[in-house]
C-alpha positions as CSV (number, residue, x, y, z in Angstrom):
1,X,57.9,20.5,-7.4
2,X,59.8,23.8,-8.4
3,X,58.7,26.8,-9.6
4,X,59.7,26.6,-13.1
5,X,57.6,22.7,-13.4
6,X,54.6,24.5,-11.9
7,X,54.8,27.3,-14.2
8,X,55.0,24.8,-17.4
9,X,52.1,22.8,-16.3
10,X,50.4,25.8,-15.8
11,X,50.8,26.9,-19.5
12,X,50.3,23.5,-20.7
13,X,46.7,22.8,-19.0
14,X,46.3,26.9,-19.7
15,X,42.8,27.4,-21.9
16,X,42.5,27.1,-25.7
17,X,43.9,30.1,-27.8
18,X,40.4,31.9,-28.8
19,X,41.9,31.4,-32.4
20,X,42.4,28.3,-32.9
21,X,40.5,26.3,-35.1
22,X,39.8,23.0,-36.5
23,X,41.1,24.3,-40.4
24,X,44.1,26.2,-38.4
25,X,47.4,25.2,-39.2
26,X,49.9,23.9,-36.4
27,X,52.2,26.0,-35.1
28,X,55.7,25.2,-35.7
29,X,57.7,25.2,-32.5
30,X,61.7,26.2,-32.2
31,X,63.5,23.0,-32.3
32,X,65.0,23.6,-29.4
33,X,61.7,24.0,-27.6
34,X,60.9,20.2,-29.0
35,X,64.5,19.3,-27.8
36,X,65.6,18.4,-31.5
37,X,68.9,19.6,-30.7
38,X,68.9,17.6,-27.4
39,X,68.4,20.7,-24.8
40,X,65.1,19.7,-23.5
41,X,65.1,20.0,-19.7
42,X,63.6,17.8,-17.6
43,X,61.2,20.5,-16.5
44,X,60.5,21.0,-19.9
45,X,59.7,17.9,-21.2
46,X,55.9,16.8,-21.8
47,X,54.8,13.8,-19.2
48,X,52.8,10.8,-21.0
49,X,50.9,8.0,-18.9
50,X,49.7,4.9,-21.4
51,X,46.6,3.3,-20.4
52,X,46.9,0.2,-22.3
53,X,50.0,-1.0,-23.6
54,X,49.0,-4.4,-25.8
55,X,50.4,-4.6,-29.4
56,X,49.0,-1.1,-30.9
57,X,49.4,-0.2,-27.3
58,X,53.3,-0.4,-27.0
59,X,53.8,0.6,-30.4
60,X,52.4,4.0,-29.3
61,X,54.6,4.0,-25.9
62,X,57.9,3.4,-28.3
63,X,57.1,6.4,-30.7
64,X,56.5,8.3,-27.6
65,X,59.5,7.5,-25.8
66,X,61.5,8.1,-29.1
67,X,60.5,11.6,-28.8
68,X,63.2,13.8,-26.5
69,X,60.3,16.5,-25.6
70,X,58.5,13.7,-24.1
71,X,59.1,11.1,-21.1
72,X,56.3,8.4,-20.6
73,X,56.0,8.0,-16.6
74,X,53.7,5.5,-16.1
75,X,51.9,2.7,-17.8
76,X,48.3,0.8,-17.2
77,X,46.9,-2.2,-18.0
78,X,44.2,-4.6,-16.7
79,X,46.5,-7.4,-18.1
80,X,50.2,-7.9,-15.6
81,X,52.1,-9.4,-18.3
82,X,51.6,-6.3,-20.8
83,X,52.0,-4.1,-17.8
84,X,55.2,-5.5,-16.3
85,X,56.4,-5.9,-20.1
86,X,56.0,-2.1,-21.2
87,X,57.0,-0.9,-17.6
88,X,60.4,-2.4,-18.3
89,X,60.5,-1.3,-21.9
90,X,59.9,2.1,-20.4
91,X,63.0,1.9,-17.9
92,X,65.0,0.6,-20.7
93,X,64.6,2.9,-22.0
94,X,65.4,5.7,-19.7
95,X,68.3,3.5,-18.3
96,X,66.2,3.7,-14.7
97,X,64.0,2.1,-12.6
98,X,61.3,5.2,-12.1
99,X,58.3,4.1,-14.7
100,X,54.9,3.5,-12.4
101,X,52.2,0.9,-13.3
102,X,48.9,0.3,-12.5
103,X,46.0,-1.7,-13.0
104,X,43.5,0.6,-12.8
105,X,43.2,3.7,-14.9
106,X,41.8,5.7,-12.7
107,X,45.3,5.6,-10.2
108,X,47.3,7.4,-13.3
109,X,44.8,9.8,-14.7
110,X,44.6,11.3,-11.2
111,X,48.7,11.9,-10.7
112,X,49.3,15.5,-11.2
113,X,52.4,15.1,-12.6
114,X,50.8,13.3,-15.7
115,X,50.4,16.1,-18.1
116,X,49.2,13.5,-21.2
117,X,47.3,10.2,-21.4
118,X,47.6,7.6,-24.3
119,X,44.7,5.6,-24.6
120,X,45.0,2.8,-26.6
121,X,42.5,-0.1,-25.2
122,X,39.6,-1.8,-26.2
123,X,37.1,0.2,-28.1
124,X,34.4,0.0,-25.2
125,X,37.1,1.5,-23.2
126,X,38.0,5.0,-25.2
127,X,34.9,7.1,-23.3
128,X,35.4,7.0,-19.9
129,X,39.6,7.0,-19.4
130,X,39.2,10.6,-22.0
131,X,36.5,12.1,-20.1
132,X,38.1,11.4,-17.1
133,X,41.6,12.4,-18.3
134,X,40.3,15.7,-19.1
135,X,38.6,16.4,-16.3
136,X,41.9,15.5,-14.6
137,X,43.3,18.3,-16.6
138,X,45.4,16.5,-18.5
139,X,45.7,16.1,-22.9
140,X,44.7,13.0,-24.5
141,X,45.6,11.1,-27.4
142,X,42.6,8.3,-27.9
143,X,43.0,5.6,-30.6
144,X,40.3,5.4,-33.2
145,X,37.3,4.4,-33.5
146,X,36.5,7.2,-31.0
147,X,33.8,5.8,-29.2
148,X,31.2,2.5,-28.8
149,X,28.3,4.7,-29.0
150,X,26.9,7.9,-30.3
151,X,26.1,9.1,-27.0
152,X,29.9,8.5,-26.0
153,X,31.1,10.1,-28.4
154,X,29.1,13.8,-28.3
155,X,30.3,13.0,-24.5
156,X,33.7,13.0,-25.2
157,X,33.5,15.9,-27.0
158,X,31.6,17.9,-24.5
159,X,34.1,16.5,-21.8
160,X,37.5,18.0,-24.1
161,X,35.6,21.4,-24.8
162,X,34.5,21.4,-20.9
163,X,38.0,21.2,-19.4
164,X,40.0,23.2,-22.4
165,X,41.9,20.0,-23.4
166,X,43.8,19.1,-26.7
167,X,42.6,15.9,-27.9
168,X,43.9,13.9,-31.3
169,X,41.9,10.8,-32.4
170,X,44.8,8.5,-33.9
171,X,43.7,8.4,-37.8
172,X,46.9,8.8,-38.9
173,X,45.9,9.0,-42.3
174,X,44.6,12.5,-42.1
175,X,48.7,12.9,-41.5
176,X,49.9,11.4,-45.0
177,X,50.2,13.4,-47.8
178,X,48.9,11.6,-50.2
179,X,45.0,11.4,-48.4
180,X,45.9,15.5,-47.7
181,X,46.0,15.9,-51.6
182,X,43.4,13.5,-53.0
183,X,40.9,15.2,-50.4
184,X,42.4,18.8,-51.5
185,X,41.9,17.7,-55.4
186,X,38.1,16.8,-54.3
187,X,37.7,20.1,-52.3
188,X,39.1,22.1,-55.1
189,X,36.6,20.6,-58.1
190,X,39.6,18.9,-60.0
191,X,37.2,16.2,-60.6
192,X,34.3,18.5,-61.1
193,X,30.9,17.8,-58.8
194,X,31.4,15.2,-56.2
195,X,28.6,12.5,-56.6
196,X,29.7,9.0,-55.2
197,X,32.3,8.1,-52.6
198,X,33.0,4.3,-51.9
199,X,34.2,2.8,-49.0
200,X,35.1,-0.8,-48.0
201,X,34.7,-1.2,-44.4
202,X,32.5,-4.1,-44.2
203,X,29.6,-4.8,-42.5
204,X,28.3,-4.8,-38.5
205,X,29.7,-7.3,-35.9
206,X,28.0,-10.1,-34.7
207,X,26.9,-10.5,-30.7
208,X,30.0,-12.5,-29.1
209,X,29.5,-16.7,-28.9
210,X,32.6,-17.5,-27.9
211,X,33.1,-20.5,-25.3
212,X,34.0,-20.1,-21.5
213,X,37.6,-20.7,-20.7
214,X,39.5,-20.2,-17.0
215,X,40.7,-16.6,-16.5
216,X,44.6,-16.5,-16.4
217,X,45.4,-15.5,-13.1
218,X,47.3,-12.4,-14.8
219,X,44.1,-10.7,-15.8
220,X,41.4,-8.7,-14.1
221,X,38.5,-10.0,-16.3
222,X,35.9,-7.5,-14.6
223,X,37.9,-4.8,-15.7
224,X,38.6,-5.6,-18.9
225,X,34.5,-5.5,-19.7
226,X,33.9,-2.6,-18.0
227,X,30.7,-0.9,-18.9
228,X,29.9,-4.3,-21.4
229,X,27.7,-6.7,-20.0
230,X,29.1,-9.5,-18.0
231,X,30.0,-12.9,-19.7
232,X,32.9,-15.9,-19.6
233,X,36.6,-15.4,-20.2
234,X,37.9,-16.3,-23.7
235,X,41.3,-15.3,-24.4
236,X,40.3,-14.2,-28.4
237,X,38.4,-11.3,-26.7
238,X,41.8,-10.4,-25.1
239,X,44.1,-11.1,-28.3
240,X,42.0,-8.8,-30.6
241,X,40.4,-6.4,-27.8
242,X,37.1,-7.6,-28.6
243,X,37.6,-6.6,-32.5
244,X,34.5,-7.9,-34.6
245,X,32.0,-8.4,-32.0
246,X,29.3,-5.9,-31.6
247,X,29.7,-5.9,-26.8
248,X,33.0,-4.5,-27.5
249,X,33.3,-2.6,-31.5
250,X,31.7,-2.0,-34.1
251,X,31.7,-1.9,-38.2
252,X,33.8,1.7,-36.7
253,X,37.2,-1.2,-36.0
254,X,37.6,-0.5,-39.7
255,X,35.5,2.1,-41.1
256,X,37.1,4.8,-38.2
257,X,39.7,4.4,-41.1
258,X,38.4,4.8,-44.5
259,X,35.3,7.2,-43.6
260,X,37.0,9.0,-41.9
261,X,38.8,10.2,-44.8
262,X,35.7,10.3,-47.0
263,X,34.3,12.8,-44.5
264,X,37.5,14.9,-45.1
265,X,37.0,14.6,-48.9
266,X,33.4,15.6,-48.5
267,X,34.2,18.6,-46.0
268,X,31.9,17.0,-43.7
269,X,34.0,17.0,-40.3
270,X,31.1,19.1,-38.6
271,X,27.8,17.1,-40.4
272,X,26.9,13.7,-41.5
273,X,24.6,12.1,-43.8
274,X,20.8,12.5,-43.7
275,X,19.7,9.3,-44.8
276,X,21.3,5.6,-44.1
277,X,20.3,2.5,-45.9
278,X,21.1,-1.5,-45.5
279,X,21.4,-3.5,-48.3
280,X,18.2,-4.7,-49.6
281,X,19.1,-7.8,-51.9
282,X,16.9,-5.4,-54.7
283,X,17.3,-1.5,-54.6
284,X,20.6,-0.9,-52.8
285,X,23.2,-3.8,-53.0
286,X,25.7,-1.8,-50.8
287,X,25.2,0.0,-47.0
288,X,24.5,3.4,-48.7
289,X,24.6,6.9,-46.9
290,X,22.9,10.2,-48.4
291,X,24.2,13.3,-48.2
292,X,22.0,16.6,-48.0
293,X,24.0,17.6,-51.3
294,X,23.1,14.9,-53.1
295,X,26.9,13.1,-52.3
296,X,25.8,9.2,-52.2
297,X,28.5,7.2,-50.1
298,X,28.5,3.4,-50.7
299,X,30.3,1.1,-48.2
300,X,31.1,-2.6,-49.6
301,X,32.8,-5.6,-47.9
302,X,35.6,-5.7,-46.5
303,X,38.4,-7.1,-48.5
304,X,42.4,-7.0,-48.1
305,X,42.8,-5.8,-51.3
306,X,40.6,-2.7,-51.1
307,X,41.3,-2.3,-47.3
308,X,41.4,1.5,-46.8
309,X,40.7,2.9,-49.9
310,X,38.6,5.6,-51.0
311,X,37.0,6.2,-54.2
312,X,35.8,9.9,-55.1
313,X,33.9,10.1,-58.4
314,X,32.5,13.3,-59.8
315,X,31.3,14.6,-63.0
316,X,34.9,15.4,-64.4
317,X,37.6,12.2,-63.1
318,X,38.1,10.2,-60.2
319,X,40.7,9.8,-57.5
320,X,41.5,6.8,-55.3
321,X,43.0,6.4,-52.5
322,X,45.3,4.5,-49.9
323,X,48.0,3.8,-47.8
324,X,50.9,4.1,-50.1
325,X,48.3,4.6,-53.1
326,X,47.4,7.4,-55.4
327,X,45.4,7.1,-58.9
328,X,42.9,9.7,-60.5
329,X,41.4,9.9,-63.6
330,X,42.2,11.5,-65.8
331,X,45.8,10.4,-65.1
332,X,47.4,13.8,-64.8
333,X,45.5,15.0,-62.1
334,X,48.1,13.3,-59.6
335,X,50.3,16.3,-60.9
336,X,48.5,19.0,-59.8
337,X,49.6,22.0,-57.7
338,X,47.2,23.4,-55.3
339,X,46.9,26.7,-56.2
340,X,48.0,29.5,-53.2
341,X,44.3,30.5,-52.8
342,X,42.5,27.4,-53.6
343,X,41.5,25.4,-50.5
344,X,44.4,23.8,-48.5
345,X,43.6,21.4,-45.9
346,X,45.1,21.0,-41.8
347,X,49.1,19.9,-43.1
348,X,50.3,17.7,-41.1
349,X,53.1,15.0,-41.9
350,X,53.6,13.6,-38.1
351,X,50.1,12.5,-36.3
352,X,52.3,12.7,-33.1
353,X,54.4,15.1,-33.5
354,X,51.3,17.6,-34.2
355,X,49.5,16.4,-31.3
356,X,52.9,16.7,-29.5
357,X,52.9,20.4,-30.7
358,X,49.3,21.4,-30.3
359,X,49.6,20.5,-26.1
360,X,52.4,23.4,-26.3
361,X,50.9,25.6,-28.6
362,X,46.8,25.1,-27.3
363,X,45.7,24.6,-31.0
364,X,43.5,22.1,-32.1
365,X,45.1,18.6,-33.3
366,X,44.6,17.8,-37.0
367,X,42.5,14.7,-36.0
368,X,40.3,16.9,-33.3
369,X,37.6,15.1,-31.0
370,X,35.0,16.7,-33.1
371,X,36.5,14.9,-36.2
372,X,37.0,12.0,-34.6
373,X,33.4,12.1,-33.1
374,X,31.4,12.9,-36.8
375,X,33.6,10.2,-38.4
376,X,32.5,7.4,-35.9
377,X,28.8,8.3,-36.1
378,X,28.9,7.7,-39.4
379,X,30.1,4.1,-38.6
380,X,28.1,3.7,-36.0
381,X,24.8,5.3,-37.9
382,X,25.5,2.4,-40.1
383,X,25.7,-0.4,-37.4
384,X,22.5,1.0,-36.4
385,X,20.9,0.8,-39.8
386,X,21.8,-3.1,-40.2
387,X,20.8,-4.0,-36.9
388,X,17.3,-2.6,-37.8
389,X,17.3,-3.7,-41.2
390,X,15.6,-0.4,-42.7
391,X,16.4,3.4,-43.8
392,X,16.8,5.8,-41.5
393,X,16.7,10.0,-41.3
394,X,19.1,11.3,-39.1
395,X,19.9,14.9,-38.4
396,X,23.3,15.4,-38.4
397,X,22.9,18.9,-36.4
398,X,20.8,17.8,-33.8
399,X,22.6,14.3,-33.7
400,X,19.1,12.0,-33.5
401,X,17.1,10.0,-35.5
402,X,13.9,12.2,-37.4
403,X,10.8,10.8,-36.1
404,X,12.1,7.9,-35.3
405,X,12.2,6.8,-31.0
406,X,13.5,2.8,-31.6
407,X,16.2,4.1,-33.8
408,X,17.0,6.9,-31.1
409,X,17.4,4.5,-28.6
410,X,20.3,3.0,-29.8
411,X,22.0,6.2,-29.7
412,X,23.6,5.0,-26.0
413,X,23.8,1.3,-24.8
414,X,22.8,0.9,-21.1
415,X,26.5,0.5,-19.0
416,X,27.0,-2.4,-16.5
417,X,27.6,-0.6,-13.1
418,X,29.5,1.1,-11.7
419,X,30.3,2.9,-15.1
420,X,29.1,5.8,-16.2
421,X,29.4,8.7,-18.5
């Protein structure tokens, strides 16, 4: 390795900028330092591993490899076909045969000359490939939900703050204009005092039932559950990485999308709610979260044609929100120009692209492990509620359960061996 490749990995596993925050804006590099203008040297470039490289997987891999400051390296996956698959993509691409794969994650976070890893498996398997990528020194961008548990999460976050790291959560939302500005109308009192947010993320998953089948010989099935307790092969788990099943995800498979923007709205990316409550069949129809400033949050089923949108209601209009979707109340609200010294939030209109820029720059992604981490205890707080089927406090400072040691319990799930935190 030369010189000049030790001096930029260096610089690019170098400490946080002290001033750097969550609120900052990203620093806009020269386009010739991003190789826009194609004089990115290969010394210059930014190395990606992808651990996991299914359908969101590869999708993730291609916008990488799209990117001229980047060049993906290596790929892992505890499944040979989507490993062999993206490792040819990958020298396809590159018109060579130099892209590594591996079955095991641990074999390409430890390559020094890795200086990102792209994590996009199984929800049970976002905790331990991030903390261990970080202590490995290298950045991470970790698909949403962030974590299984609470526990993982405030891990995770402890892990990225530990070694210095730049981590982005993949909400892409928070990197569409149109959730920037409904959340900047909300936080500016265009539709006077906040009082109800509603959600449609659906309810908890259900333990897994599924029938035994053969493992396919291209599969290491042990693997692939991990830390989750041991049970038969059946090739659904696989298709939809365990989506809807409560071993493997949680109600955070879908509200990771939608609450997470609600906690942007609410300007609640370091807190939480105080008080969580089931649905009753009497008092409360709807999973309903309470806020310490009186902000009530309502989460209903989930439904295709409400899937990710947010409603904010306060005393003066409303605004809604959505992929593609803006409509507030009164009607000319949509038309409003943030004022120069009213409150505008982290800008960014590429989620990658800022991540991309924040491993250069040492500034904190737009979609931070912190955010990433409040926005999936929510979720999870709500799992947690249904599978007790009563209120709970929680103290979103201290991150437990007030006066409450069954509830607290559930803040971790024990982890088959030999995985741990």
């Amino acid at each position: 390795m030369t010189k000049r490749e030790i001096d930029r990995r260096q610089f690019l596993r170098g400490a946080a900028l002290t001033a750097a925050t969550v609120s900052g804006f990203p620093y806009l590099a020269r386009s010739s330092a991003l190789g826009k203008d194609g004089s990115v040297t290969p010394s210059n470039r930014i190395t990606v591993g992808c651990v996991g490289v299914g359908g969101q997987g590869t999708n993730n891999m291609r916008d990488f490899m799209s990117r001229k400051q980047v060049r993906v390296i290596a790929v892992c996956d505890v499944n040979a076909n989507n490993r062999s698959r993206a490792r040819q993509l990958v020298n396809d691409n590159y018109g060579n045969k130099d892209c590594d794969s591996y079955n095991d994650f641990r074999e390409l976070v430890a390559r020094d000359n890795i200086d990102v890893v792209s994590i996009t498996t199984p929800d049970h398997w976002h905790a331990i490939p991030s903390i261990e990528a970080a202590k490995s020194g290298k950045d991470v961008f970790c698909e949403k939900p962030l974590s299984l548990t609470i526990a993982e999460a405030r891990a995770m976050v402890n892990a990225v703050r530990r070694y210095e790291r730049v981590f982005q959560t993949g909400s892409q939302q928070r990197s569409s204009w149109n959730f920037r500005f409904a959340c900047e109308l909300v936080r500016n009192g265009y539709i006077g005092e906040l009082k109800t947010v509603t959600v449609h993320s659906g309810g908890a998953p259900r333990p897994c039932n599924l029938p035994a089948e053969p493992i396919p010989d291209y599969i290491d099935w042990d693997l692939w559950l991990g830390q989750a307790p041991w049970r038969p092969f059946n090739k659904r788990l696989v298709a939809h990485q365990g989506w809807g099943y409560q071993e493997y995800s949680s109600m955070a498979g879908a509200g990771s999308h939608d609450i997470d923007i609600a906690q942007w709205g609410m300007g609640m990316d370091d807190s939480g709610p105080v008080e969580i409550v089931p649905p009753d069949g009497k008092d409360y129809e709807l999973l309903t979260y309470k806020y310490a400033n009186g902000v009530i949050m309502t989460n209903g089923a989930f439904r295709n044609d409400r899937a990710w949108i947010v409603l904010f209601t306060g005393t003066k209009g409303k605004v809604e929100v959505g992929r593609g979707y803006l409509r507030t109340w009164p009607e000319t609200l949509k038309d409003v120009k943030i004022g120069v010294n009213e409150i505008h939030l982290y800008e960014s209109n590429d989620h990658k692209g800022n991540f991309l820029d924040c491993v250069r720059t040492r500034r904190r992604a737009i979609c931070d492990v912190e955010i990433g981490c409040r926005s999936v205890i929510v979720c999870l707080l709500g799992n947690i509620a249904y599978e007790l089927n009563r209120p709970l406090k929680w103290d979103p400072q201290k991150e437990v359960f007030v006066g409450d040691d069954q509830a607290n319990r559930l803040l971790s799930r024990p982890m088959r061996s030999p995985w741990r935190l």
